[in-house]
C-alpha positions in Angstrom: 18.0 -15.1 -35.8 19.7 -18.3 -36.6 16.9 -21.8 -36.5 19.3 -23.5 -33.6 21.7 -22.4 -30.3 23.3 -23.9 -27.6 20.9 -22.7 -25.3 17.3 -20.7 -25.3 16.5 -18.5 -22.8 13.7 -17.0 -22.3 13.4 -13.5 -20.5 15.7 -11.4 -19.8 15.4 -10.0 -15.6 17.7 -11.6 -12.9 17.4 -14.8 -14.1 17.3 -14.7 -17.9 20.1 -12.3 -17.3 22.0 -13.6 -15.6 21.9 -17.2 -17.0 22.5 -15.7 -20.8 25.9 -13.9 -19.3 27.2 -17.1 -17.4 26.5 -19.4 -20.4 27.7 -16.8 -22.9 30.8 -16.6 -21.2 31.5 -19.5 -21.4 31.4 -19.6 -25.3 28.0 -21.0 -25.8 25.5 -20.1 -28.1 22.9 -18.0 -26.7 19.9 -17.0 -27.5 17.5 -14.5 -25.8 13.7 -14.1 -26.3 12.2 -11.3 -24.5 8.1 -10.3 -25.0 9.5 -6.7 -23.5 11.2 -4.1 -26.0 14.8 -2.9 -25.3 14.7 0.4 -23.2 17.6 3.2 -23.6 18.0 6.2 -20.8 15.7 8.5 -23.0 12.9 6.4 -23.6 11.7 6.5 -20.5 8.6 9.1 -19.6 10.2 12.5 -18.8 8.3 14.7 -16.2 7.1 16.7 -18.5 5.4 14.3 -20.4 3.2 12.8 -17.5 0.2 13.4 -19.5 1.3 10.2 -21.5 1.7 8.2 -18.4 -0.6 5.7 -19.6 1.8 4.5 -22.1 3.4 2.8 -19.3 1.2 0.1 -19.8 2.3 -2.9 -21.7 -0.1 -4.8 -23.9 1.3 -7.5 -26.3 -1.4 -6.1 -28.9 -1.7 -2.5 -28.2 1.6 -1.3 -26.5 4.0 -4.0 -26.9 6.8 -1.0 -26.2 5.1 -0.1 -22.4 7.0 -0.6 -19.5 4.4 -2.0 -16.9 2.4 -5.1 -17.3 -0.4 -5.4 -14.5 -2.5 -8.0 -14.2 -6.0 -8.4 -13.5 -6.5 -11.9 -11.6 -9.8 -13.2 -9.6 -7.7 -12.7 -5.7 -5.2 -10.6 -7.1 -3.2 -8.0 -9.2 -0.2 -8.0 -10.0 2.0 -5.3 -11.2 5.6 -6.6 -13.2 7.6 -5.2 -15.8 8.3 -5.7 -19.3 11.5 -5.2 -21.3 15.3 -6.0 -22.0 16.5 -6.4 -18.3 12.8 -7.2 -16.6 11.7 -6.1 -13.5 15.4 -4.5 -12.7 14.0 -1.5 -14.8 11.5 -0.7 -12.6 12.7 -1.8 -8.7 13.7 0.2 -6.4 17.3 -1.3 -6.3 17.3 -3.1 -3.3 20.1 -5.7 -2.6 18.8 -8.0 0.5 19.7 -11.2 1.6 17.5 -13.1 3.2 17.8 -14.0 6.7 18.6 -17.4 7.4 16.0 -18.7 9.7 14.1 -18.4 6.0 15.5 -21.5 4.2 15.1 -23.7 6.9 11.0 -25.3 6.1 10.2 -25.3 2.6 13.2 -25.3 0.7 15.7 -27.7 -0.7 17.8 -29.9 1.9 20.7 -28.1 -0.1 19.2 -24.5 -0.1 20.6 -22.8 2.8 21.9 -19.1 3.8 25.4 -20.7 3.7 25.2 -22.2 0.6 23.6 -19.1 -1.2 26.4 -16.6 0.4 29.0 -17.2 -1.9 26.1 -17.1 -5.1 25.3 -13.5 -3.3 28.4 -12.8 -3.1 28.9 -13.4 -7.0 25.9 -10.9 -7.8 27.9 -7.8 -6.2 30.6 -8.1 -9.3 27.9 -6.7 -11.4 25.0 -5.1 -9.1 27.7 -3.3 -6.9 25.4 -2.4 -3.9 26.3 0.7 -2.0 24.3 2.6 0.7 23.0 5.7 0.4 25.8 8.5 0.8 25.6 11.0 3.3 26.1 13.9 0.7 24.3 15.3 -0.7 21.8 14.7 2.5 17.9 13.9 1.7 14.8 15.0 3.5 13.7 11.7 3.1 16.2 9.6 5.2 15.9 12.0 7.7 12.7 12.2 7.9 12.2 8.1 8.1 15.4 8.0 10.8 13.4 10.6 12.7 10.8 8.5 12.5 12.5 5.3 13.7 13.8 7.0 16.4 10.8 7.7 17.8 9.3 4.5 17.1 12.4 2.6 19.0 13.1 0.8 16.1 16.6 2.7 14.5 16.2 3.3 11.3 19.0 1.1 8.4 20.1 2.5 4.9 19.6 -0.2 2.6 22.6 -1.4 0.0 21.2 -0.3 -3.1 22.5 -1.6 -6.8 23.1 2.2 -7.5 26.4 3.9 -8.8 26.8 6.7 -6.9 29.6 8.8 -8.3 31.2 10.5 -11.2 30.1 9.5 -15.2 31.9 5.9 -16.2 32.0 3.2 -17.9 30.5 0.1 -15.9 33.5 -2.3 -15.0 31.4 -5.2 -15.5 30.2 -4.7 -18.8 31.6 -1.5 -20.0 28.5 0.5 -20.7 28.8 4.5 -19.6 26.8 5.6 -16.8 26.1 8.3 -14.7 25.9 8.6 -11.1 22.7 9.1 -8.9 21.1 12.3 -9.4 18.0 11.6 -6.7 15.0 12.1 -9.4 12.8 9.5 -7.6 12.3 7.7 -10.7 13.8 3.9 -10.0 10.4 2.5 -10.4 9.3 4.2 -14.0 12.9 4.2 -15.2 16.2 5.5 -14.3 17.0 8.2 -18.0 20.9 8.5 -16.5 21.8 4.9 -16.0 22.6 5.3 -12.6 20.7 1.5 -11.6 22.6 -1.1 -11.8 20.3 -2.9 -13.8 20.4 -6.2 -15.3 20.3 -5.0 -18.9 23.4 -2.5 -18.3 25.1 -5.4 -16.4 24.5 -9.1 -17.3 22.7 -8.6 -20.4 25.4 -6.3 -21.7 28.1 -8.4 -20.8 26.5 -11.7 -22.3 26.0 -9.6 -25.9 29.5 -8.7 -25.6 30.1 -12.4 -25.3 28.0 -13.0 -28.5 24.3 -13.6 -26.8 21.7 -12.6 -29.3 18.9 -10.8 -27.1 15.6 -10.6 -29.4 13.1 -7.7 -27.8 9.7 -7.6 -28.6 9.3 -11.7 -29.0 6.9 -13.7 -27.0 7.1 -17.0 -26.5 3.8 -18.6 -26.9 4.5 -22.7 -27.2 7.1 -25.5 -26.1 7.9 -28.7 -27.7 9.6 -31.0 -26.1 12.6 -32.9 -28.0 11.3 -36.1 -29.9 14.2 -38.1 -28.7 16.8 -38.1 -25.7 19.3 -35.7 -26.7 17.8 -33.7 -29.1 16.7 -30.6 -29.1 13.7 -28.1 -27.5 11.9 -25.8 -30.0 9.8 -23.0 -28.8 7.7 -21.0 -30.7 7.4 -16.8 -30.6 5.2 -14.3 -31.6 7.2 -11.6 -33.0 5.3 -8.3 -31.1 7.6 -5.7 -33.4 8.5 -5.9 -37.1 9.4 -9.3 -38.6 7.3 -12.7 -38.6 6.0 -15.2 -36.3 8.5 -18.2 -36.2 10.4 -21.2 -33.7 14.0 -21.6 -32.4 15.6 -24.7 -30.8 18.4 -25.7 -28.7 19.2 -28.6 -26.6 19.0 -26.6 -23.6 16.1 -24.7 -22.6 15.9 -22.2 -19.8 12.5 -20.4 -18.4 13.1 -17.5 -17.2 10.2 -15.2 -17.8 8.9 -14.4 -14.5 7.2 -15.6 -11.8 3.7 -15.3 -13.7 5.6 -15.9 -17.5 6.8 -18.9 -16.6 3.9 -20.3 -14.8 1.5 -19.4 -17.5 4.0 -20.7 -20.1 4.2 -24.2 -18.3 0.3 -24.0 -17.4 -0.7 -23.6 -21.2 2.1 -26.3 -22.5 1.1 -29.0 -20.2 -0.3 -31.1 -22.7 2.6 -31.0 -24.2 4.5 -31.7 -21.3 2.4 -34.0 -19.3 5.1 -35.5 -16.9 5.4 -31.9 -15.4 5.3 -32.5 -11.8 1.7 -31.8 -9.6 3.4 -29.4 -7.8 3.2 -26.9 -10.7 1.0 -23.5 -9.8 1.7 -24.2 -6.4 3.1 -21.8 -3.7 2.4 -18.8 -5.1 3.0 -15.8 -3.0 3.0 -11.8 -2.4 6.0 -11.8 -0.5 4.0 -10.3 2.0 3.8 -7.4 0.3 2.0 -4.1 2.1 1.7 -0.6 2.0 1.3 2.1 4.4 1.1 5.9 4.3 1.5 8.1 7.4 -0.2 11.0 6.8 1.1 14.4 7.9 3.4 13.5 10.0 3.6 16.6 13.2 6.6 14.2 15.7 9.8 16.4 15.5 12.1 15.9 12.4 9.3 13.8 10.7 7.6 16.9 8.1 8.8 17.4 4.8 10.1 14.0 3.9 10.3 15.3 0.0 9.5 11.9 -1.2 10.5 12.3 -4.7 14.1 13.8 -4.2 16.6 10.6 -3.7 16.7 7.0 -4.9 12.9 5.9 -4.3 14.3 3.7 -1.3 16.5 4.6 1.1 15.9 2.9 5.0 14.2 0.2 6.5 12.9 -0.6 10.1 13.4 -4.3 11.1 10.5 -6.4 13.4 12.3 -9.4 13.6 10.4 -11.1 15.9 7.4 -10.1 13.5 9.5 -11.1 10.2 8.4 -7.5 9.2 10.1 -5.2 7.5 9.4 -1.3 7.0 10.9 0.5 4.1 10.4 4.0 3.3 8.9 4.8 -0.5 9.1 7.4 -2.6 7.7 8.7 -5.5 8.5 10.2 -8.6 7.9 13.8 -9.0 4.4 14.0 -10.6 3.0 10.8 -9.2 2.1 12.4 -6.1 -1.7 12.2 -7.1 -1.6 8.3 -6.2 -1.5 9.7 -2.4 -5.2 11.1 -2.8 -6.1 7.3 -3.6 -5.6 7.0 0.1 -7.5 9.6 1.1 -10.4 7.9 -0.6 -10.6 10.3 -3.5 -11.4 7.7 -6.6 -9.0 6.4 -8.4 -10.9 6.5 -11.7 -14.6 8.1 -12.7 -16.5 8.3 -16.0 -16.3 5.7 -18.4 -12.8 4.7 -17.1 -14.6 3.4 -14.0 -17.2 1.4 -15.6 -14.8 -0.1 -18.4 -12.8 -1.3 -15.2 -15.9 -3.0 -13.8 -16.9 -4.5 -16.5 -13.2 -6.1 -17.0 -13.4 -7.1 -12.7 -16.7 -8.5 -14.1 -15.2 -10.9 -17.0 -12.3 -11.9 -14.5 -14.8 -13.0 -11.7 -16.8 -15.4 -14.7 -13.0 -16.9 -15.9 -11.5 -15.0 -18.3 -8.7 -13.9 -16.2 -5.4 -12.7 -16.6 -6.6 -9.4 -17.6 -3.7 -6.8 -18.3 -4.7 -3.3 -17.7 -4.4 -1.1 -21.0 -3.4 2.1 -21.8 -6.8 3.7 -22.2 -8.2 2.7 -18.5 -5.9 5.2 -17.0 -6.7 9.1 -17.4 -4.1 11.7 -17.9 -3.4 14.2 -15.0 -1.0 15.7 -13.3 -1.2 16.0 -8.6 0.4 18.3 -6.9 3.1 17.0 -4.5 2.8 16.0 -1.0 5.3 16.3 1.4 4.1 15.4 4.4 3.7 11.9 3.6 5.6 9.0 4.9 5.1 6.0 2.6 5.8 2.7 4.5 6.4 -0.4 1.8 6.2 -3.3 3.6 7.2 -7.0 3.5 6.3 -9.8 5.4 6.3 -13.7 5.2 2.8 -14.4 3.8 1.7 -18.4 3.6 2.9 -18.9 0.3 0.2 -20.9 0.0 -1.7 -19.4 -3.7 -3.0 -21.6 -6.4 -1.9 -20.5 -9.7 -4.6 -22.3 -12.8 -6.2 -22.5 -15.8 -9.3 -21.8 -15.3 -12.8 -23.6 -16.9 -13.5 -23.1 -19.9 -11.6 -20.4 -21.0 -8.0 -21.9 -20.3 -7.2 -18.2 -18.6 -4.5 -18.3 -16.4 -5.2 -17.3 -13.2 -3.8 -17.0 -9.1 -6.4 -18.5 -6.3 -5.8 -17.0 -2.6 -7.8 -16.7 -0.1 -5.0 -15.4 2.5 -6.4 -16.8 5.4 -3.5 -18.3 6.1 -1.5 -15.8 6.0 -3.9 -13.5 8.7 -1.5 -13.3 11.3 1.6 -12.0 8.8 -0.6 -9.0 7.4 -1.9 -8.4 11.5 1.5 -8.0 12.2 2.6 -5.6 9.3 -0.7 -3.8 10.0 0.5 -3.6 13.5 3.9 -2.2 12.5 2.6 0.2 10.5 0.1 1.6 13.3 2.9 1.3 15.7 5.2 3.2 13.5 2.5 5.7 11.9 1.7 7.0 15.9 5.5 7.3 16.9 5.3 9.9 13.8 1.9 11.0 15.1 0.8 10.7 11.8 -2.5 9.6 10.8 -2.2 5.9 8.6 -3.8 4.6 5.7 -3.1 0.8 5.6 -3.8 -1.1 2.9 -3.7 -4.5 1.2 -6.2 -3.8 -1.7 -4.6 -2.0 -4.7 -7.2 0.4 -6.5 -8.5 -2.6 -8.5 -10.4 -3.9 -5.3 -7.9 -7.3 -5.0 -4.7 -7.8 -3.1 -1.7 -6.2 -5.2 1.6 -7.3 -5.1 4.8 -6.3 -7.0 7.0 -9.3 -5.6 4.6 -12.3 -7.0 6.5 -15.5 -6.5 6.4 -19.3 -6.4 4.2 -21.5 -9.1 7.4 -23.8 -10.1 8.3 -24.4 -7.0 11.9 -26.4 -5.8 12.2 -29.2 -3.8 14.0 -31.9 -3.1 11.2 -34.7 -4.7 9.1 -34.1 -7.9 5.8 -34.7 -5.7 6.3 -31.2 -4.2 8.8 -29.2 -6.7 8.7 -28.6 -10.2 12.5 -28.4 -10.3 15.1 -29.4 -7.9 17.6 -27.2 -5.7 19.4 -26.2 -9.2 16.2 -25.1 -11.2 16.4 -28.6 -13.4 13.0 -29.6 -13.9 11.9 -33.2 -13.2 11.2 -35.6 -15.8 12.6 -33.1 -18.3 15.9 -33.3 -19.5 17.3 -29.6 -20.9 14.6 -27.5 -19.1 15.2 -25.7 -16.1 13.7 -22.6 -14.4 15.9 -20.0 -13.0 13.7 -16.8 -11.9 11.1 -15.7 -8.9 9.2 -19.1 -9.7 11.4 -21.4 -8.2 11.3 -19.6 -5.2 8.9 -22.0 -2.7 8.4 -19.5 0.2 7.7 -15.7 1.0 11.0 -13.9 1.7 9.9 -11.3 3.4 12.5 -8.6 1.8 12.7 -7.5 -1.3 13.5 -10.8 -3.7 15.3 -9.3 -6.1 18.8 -10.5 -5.0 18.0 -14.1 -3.9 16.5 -14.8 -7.3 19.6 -13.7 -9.2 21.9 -16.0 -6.3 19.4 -18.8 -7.2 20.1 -17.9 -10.8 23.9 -17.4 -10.4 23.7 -21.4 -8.9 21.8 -22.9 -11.6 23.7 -21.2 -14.6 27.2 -22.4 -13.0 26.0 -26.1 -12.7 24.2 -25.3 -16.1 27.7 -24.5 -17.6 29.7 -27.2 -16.0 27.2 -30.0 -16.9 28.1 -29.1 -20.9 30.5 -31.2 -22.4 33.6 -29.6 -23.4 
């Protein structure tokens, strides 16, 4: 690693990604830091070695390489991913754009569903969505149009950033891939390449461009230039082989997730003390739910074979609700997390009292917890295919506090939800109204196993706007009072979408990078 670049980015999902291609592209010297390592189709866990599903879980001290980092928070947990590429490793491929009624309270004057088309737009060159084809057929999409047919609410394949298709090289960035072979694994890692993810895609394409992309380095501090002009120096924590060391650049760019870049910002703010009051503000879940209709008897609902297709498929749309209703799936093996809502306990033994004792320390401060290998046990469930697994989105409040908190200086996310009460009635609602039509008996839930809300679409906490006294950046992720630092990721975003993020994060990103690029002189 050289000691200075054009540009620092750090992280490596939609935004990271995507900014490091844009800028690489056009001839700048990039460099990537990601705390994540770099993942190839065969290091991901294999069926047959479920008994080491554990290792999932990343831990900067005792599994750096793990693929899942969930964290332990006093309202909430959160579940997001770590490695080359971010959370496009482990979600469920979805390419949504949001509906436009969304941008118009709480965002930028400048942020509308016009204004970002063309930016989604952009994304397809290298995401490529495509519906789900009709051959081979799945049990699954039948099963959930069955179900939507009965519940008057017809059932839509979603556009998925999936090749589906012979073996090739991507045209975007040239890497080989095959086509979807309907293993159920998008959410623990795709072994044929089929996902368009960001790390086959964008991240490629900026190395081919020259981008250095450094796994396995955590950023842990951020200095601020000492004059106009000069340049930002960060400092890492090298989580592989190698040593501890800094890298600068004039232009510094936050991309490490919606909780990375928060906590990063949190933890530097002496160092940065003009960061805007906004900052840890609007945090939300997206409104994220989940329901599982349980042996399902309505005609054409049984056998839904949940873990033979991509692990999405279909939604249902509530529109007047601002609910959506996607089907799940799971990965064959990972049935057993269905008998977690039949009340069978998630974890006994020693397991269960290590876990209370952590819920313990979060509730007296030390928060921001991440879950480690050892609190899981190692067991394989038989499937279960009678179950129709609802994920669900809706437009929560947005309205979390994200903190240090006294006197540990642990980051952590405040929400009460009561706010949001009517947005979860409503998805609770659809899912009873849904669950019946299948005349299937529901389990609802909001709580993950951990006893707190769980969400795996955490956003907001550097909010945008169009004044520093509500947004930490404005409409092109610049952040005020800073010169050279922006944030392009899930941060930025100052609302609940209510679908799956994924795609408006990379738009937002595909914005920011463009005026990034044409704001350098020549």
């Amino acid at each position: 690693m050289e000691r200075a670049y054009d540009v620092v980015v750090v992280g490596s999902g939609f935004g990271g990604g995507i900014t490091a291609c844009r800028l690489a592209e056009a001839g700048k010297r990039v460099c990537v830091l990601e705390r994540g390592k770099r993942f190839t189709g065969k290091d991901f866990l294999k069926v047959e070695d479920l008994d080491d599903a554990p290792k999932l879980l990343w831990h900067h001290v005792f599994n750096p390489g793990g693929l899942y980092d969930i964290r332990m928070m006093r309202h909430v947990t959160v579940v997001t991913a770590a490695g080359v590429g971010g959370g496009s490793l482990v979600y469920a491929s979805v390419q949504l754009r949001a509906p436009a009624d969304l941008f118009e309270r709480g965002w930028p004057e400048a942020i509308t569903r016009t204004e970002l088309d063309p930016w989604y737009d952009r994304t397809e060159e290298a995401l490529e969505p495509r519906t789900t084809p009709p051959d081979p057929p799945l049990d699954k999409v039948r099963a959930f149009a069955a179900t939507g047919e009965h519940a008057h609410h017809p059932a839509n394949l979603l556009p998925l950033a999936v090749h589906f298709g012979e073996k090739r090289k991507h045209p975007f960035s040239q890497v080989e891939q095959e086509g979807c072979q309907n293993l159920g694994r998008c959410d623990i890692g795709c072994p044929v390449n089929a996902m368009n993810r960001v790390d086959i895609t964008y991240v490629a394409r900026a190395e081919s461009y020259g981008a250095e992309v450094h796994p396995l380095h955590m950023v842990t501090t951020i200095d601020p230039p000492e004059r106009e002009g000069g340049n930002w120096r960060v400092a890492y924590s090298n989580l592989g082989e190698g040593d501890d060391g800094t890298v600068e650049a004039p232009i510094l760019v936050l991309a490490a997730g919606t909780l990375g870049t928060s906590r990063l910002l949190l933890q530097n703010r002496k160092r940065l003390p003009e960061l805007s009051p906004a900052l840890g503000t609007c945090f939300s879940g997206n409104g994220d739910a989940l329901g599982i209709a349980l042996d399902p008897q309505a005609e054409g609902t049984r056998n839904a074979d949940n873990g033979h297709g991509p692990v999405m498929t279909s939604k249902l749309d509530f529109p007047d609700r601002h609910v959506i209703i996607a089907d799940g799936g799971l990965p064959p093996g990972f049935e057993g997390i269905l008998e977690i809502s039949r009340g069978i306990k998630f974890l006994t033994g020693w397991r269960r009292l290590l876990l209370r004792m952590q819920r313990l320390l979060v509730l007296f401060g030390l928060s921001d917890r991440p879950l480690r290998p050892r609190h899981l046990p190692r067991r394989k469930r038989e499937p279960d295919r009678d179950a129709l697994i609802f994920l669900m989105m809706g437009r929560d409040a947005a309205d979390g506090r994200m903190r240090l908190t006294w006197p540990f200086n642990r980051f952590d996310i405040r929400w009460d939800m009561a706010a949001s009460k009517r947005t979860f009635d409503d998805l609770e609602r659809s899912a009873k109204e849904v669950a019946k039509a299948a005349n299937a008996d529901l389990h609802y839930a909001l709580d993950g196993p951990l006893g707190t809300y769980a969400t795996s679409h955490p956003l907001g906490g550097c909010p945008m706007a169009d004044d520093p006294e509500h947004g930490v950046v404005d409409d092109l992720g610049r952040v005020y009072n800073y010169p050279g630092l922006y944030v392009l990721d899930g941060s930025i975003v100052p609302t609940a979408i209510g679908v799956n993020p994924s795609k408006t994060i990379a738009a937002l990103a595909e914005r920011g990078a463009a005026s990034l690029v044409a704001g350098f002189p020549p």
